[in-house]
Every structure is written in C-alpha cells, then in structure tokens.
C-alpha positions in Angstrom: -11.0 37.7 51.5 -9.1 35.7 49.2 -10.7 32.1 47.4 -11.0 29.2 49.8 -10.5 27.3 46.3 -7.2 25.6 45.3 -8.1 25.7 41.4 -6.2 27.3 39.5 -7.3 30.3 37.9 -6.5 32.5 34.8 -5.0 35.5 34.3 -4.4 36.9 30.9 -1.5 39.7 30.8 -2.3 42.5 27.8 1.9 44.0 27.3 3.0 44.6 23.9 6.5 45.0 25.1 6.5 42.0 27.3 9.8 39.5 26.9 10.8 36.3 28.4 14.1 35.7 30.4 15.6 34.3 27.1 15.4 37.7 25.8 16.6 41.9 26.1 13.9 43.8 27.7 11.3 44.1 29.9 10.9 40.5 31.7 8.5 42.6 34.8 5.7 40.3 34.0 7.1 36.4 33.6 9.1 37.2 36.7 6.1 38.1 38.8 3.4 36.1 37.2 5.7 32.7 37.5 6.2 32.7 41.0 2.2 32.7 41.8 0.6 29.9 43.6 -2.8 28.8 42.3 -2.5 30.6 39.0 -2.3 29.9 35.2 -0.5 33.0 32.9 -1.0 33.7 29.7 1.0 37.2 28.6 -0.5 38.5 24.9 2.9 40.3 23.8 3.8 42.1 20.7 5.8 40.3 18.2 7.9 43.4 17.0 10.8 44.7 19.2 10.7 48.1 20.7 14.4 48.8 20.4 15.7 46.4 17.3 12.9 46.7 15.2 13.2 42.9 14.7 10.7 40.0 15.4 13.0 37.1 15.9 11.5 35.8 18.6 12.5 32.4 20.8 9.1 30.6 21.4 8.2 30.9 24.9 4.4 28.2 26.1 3.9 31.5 28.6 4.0 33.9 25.5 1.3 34.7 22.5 3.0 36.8 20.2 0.8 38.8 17.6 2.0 40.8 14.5 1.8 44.7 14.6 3.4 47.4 12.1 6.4 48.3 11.9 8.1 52.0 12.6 11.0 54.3 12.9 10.3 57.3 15.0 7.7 58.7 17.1 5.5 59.9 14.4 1.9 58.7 13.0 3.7 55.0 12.6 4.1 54.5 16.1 0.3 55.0 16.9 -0.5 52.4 14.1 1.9 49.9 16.1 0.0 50.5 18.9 -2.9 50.3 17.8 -1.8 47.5 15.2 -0.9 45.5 18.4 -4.1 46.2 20.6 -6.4 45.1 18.1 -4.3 42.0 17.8 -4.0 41.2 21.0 -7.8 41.7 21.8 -8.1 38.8 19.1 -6.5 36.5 20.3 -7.3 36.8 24.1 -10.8 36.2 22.6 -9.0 32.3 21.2 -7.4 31.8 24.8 -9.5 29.9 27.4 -11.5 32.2 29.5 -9.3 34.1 32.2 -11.0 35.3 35.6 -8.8 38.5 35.1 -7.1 40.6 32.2 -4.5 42.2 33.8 -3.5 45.2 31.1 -0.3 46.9 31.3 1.1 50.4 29.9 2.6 51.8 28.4 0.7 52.4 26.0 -2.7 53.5 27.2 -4.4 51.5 23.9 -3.4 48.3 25.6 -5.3 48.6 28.4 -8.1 50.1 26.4 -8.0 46.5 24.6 -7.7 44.6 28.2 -10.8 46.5 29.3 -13.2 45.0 26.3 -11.9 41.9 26.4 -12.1 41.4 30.1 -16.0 42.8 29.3 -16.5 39.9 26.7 -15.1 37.2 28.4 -16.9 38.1 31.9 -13.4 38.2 33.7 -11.9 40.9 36.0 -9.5 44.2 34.7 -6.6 44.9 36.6 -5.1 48.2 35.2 -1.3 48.4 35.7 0.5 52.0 35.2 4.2 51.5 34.4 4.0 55.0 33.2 1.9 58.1 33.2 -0.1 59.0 30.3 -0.4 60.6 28.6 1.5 63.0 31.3 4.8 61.4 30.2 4.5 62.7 26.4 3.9 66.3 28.0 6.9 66.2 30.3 9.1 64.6 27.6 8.2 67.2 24.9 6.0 64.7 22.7 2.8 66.2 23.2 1.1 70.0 23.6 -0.7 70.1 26.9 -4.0 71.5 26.6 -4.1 69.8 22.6 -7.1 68.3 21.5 -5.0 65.4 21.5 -4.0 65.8 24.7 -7.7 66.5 26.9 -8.9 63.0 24.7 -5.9 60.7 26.1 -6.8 62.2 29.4 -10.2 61.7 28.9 -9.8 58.1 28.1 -6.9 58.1 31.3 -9.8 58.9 33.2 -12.0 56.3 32.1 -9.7 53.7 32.2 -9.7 54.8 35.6 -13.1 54.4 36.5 -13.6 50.5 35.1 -10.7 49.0 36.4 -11.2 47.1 39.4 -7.9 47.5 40.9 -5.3 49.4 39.9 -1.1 48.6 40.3 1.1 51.2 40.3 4.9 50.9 39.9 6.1 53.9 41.5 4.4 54.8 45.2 5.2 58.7 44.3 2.0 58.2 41.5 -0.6 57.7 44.1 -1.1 61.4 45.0 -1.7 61.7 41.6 -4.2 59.2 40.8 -6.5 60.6 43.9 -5.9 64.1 42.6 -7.7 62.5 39.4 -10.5 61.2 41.8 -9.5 57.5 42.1 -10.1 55.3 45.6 -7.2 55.2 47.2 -8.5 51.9 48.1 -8.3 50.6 44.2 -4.5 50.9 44.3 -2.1 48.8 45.0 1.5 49.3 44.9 4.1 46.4 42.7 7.3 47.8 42.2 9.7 47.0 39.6 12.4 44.8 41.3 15.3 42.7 40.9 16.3 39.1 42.8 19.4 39.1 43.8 20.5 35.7 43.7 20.0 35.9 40.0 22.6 37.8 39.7 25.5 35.8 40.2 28.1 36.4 38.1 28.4 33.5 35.5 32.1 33.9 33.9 31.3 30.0 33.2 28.6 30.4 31.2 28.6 34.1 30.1 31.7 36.2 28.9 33.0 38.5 31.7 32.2 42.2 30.9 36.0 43.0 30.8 36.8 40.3 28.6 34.0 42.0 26.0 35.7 45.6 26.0 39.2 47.4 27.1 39.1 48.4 29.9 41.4 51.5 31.9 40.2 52.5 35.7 37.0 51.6 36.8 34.5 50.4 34.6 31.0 52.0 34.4 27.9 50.8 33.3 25.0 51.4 32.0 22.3 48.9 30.7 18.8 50.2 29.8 17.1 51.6 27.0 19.5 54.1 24.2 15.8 56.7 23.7 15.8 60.4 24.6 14.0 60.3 27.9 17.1 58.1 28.5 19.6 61.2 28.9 22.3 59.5 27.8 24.3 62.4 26.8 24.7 63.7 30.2 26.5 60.1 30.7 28.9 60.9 27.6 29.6 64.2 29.3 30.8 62.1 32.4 33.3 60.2 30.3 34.2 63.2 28.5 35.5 64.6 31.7 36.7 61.0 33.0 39.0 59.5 30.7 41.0 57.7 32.8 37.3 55.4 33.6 35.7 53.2 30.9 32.3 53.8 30.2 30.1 50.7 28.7 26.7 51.3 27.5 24.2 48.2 26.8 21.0 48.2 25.1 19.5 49.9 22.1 16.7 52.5 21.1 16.0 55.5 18.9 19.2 57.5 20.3 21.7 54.7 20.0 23.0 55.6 16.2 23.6 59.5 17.7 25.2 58.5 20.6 27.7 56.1 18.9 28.7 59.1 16.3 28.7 61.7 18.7 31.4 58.9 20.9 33.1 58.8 17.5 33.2 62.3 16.5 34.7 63.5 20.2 37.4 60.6 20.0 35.9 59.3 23.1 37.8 56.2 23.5 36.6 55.4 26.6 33.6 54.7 25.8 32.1 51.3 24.4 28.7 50.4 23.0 27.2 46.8 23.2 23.8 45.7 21.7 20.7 44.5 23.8 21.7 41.5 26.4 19.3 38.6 27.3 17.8 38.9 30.9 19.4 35.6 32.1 23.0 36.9 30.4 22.8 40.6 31.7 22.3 39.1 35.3 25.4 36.8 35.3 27.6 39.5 33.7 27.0 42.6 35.3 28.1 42.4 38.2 31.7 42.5 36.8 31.3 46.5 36.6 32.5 48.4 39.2 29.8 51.5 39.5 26.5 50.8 37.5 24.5 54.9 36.3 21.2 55.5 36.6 20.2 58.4 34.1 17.0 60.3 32.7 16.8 63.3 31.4 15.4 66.4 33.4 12.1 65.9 32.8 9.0 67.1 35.3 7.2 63.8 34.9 9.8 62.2 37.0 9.3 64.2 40.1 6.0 62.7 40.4 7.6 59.2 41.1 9.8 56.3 39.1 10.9 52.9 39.7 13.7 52.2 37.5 14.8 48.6 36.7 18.3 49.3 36.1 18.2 50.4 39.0 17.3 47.5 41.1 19.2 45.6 38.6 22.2 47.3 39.9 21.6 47.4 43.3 20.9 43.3 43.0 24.3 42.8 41.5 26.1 44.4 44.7 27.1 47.8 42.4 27.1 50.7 43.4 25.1 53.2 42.1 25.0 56.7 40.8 21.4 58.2 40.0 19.9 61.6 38.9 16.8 60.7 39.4 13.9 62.6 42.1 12.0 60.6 44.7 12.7 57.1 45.2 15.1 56.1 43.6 16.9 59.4 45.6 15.5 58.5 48.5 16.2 54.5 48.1 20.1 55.5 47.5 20.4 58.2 50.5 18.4 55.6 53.0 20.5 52.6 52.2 23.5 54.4 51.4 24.8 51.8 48.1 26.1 55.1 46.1 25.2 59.1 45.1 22.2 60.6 44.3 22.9 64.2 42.4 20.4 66.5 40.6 19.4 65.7 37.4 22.7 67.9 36.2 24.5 66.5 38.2 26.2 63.1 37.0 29.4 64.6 36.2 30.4 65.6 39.8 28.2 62.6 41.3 30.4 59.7 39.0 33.7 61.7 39.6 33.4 61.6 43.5 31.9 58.0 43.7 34.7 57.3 41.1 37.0 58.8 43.7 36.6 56.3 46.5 38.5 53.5 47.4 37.7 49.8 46.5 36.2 48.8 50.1 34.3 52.1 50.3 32.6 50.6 47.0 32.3 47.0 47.9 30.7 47.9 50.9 27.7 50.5 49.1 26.9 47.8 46.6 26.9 44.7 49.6 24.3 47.5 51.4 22.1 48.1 48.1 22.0 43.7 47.5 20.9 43.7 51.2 17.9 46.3 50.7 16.7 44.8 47.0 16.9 41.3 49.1 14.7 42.7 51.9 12.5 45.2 50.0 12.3 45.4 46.4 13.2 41.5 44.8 10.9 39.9 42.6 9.8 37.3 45.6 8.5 40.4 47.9 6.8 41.7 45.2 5.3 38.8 43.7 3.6 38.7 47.0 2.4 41.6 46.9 0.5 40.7 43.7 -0.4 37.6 44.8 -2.8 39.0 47.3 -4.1 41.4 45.4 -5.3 38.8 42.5 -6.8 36.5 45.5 -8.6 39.7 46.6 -10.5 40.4 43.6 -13.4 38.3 43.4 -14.7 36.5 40.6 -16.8 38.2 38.6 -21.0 36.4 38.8 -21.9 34.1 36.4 
C-alpha cells in the first residue's frame, strides 16, 4: 500500500550521465522524477560529458555535479571515470539531506554499487535501475572475454546488486526473462520504459532554426540523432546514403566514432550527408520534426535480442516521423503493431530506407501521425512517470 502521508519525501538519483533539458543527452531522469507528486529529487550526476569530453555545464537546483577523470577510449581511463565518479558521488549524497530512497542507475554497474552503500548509511531504500545489461553488453559488443576473470567478477557483483536492491526497474520488458534466469523475484521488477511526450515536440521554427535551414537539402531528409559510438552502427546508415544519393542524410550527436564517420563521409565524397554536434533536449524536440523519416540503428549485436528501448526511437515516433529500425524485439514489434514505418534485420537498413523512401508523402504523414498516437497512449513520459510513481509509494520506508 502506498503512504497515507502527504509529506514529501526524498529520493536521491545516483546517474553519472544524467543531463537536464537545457542540455544534449540523456534527460530519462529530470523528465520522470519532475512530474512526481509528493516527492523531492536530487540527481548526483557526473560533471564530465560522455560524448564532448567537456564539463561546461548550465547549473541546474535539481542537479549535483561532481568532478571525475577525464578519458579518450575504452581502455583503463574509462574505469578510473567511473570509478572517479562513484566515489564522488557517494560523497556527496552523504552532504545531501537524508533521502528515503537512492535510486541508482546504470550504466555503469559501479554507480549502483555506490547507490547501494549510501542508501546503507543513510538508512534509506535502493532502487536498482538497468538501462543496460552488464556486464552482458561488453560481451555482446566485443569489449569483454566471456568466461574472463574480469568477466565472472562483474557478474558476480551483477548478482549481488541483485540480491540487495529492493526493487528493481528495467527499461526494456524483453530483460525480465533474463533477470529470473539469474534467480531474481519476478515480483522485485518493475517495468519504466524510456519514452518521449509528444506535445514536446512541436516544432519551434520561432525559437529554434528549422532543420533545413541548418543543412542542404535534395529529396527527403533523414535523420538520425543519438549517440556517434560503435554499438551505434552508424556505418550501416552511411551505406544507406551511399546507395541513396538523391536523399540527404543528417546525423546529430557525438561519441567516440564521430571523427571516423565524418572522414569516411569525406573520403567517399558523400555529399549527401551532413554532420551536426550534440543538440539541447528542449532544441532537438522543437526541430526534429522538420525531417521527413527519422533511423533507428545498432549494430548486430546479440545483447540486443534480449530486449531495448531506444530513446530515439520514441523521440521519433513523438515528433510524428516515421521510422526505420534494425533493431529485435520491441522496438520491431512497436513499429509492425502500430504500423509508423519499417522494421528490417539488423542488415537490413539499406532496402528498409530505400522502400520507406519510396512512398508517397500521405503514406508517410500518416505512419508518423499513427507512431505520435501510440507514444501518446503507451510510451510518453506522463504514462511512465506513473508507472514510477507507484512503485516509489510502494516501497516502504525503511524502520527507524
């Protein structure tokens, strides 16, 4: 049963790569955690960005930034950052006022290992959130020997994480045969997806610059927003333009692959294609909806057949576009039920783009005005934030 109290209480949110709506990036958190009733957020976030490798930062009173090192690659520098920014952030949730939950977020998988002891010191609740499966996803993705030494300790520690948290969100629905296949209560989890609002995204030509006033553009113009890393498979989306020159192809956003794919553009003469750097939240929703087909892309990696629940894609979908996507499970099944664009193979986003490409203006308007409709009903931040509302009203305080 949820509190008969109207007090407000405290929740404390552990994400390094947490941002505001004034910045590029992941803006999950402010979104959901704002439009709570009855409580008070605090989100601990690293002060370093993932993609720019900058820490210019607007100040933000939802938002304690703390310092971690800097680094270039996915190599020994990377697990200082992390661990850098979980010993960090454990200090200073130990200066905010006591929460009645820590509500830790991956990835990584040393953040909630920093959530877990400091909702043990400060007597409060842990809420475990899984925005990605580790250390599964470094297998799949190439980063990481399975059956290392390295490997069986992150899964040891997976495990325990596991065992003390007491509840568990998951992103994707496809990852909960997983975690009862690792022995966890089906009862412990509950389901947030990642979600868009669609009345945020109204295009703002008054405010923002129009998408085709930013670039040239010939045919239709596709685009892609989202992180510029190798999981990202962005290649398979230069292909596409490779064999579509006639389209424009506009990619937005940054990340380890970026400098590549702008040479490898440069180097094939692919004039059709157009790079921009990372976008606010509050400017990518009023601007994106000037596209005409918005790509989802990952590479072909196993760890995605076990579920996903890709921003960009609901980001898409709220903007009316519609939507080409190479990726298993839901989001397949979330484009084939609503019928708001193409779902291919992972392989696949050469034929998918040229036959959505193909169809007439209508045919289009009326996929995207479907996929607004389902994000509206289903998947917007408002249905979701729901979702979490009950389940932070569910878990009772812990005894003093």
């Amino acid at each position: 049963m949820a509190p008969t109290s109207t007090a407000s209480r405290r929740v404390l949110v552990v994400n390094q790569y947490a941002k505001p709506l004034a910045e590029a990036g992941g803006t999950r958190h402010v979104e959901l955690f704002g439009r709570l009733s009855g409580w008070d957020y605090t989100i601990i976030a690293g002060d370093l960005d993932n993609y720019s490798r900058t820490r210019n930062y607007q100040p933000d009173p939802r938002f304690v930034r703390v310092w971690s090192p800097g680094y270039s690659g996915n190599n020994h520098r990377r697990v200082l950052n992390w661990l850098g920014y979980s010993m960090a952030a454990l200090l200073a949730g130990l200066r905010q006022p006591r929460p009645d939950v820590v509500y830790a977020s991956s990835p990584h998988i040393l953040a909630p290992v920093a959530g877990w002891l400091l909702a043990r010191l400060r007597r409060a609740r842990f809420v475990l959130e899984i925005r990605d499966l580790w250390p599964e996803s470094m297998v799949s993705t190439g980063y990481l020997r399975s059956g290392s030494r390295t490997h069986r300790l992150l899964t040891a520690l997976e495990s325990w994480l596991y065992r003390r948290a007491d509840r568990i969100v998951v992103v994707a629905g496809g990852w909960r045969g997983y975690l009862r296949d690792r022995g966890v209560d089906p009862a412990k989890v509950c389901w947030v997806s990642n979600s868009a609002e669609p009345s945020d995204f109204v295009p703002r030509p008054d405010r923002y610059a129009p998408l085709r006033d930013r670039v040239p553009v010939a045919g239709r113009l596709v685009v892609y927003a989202g992180a510029h890393g190798p999981a990202n498979g962005l290649d398979l989306l230069l292909d596409a333009a490779a064999e579509l020159p006639e389209h424009t192809f506009l990619l937005i956003g940054d990340g380890l692959d970026k400098a590549r794919l702008v040479e490898r553009a440069r180097t094939q003469g692919l004039t059709n294609v157009h790079f921009l750097g990372t976008v606010p939240k509050r400017e990518l929703a009023g601007i994106i909806g000037g596209a005409d087909v918005g790509v989802h892309v990952l590479t072909n990696a196993e760890i995605f057949r076990l579920g996903a629940s890709p921003n960009k894609l609901y980001d898409y979908l709220a903007a009316g576009l519609p939507v080409v996507t190479n990726c298993p499970d839901e989001p397949t099944e979330i484009v084939h039920t609503t019928g708001a664009g193409i779902a291919v193979e992972p392989a696949d986003i050469v034929p998918g783009l040229r036959k959505l490409l193909d169809e007439d203006t209508a045919t289009l308007r009326a996929m995207g005005e479907r996929g607004r409709r389902y994000i509206e009903d289903h998947r917007s931040r408002t249905v979701m934030a729901a979702r979490l509302q009950r389940l932070l009203d569910e878990v009772r305080p812990p005894v003093q």
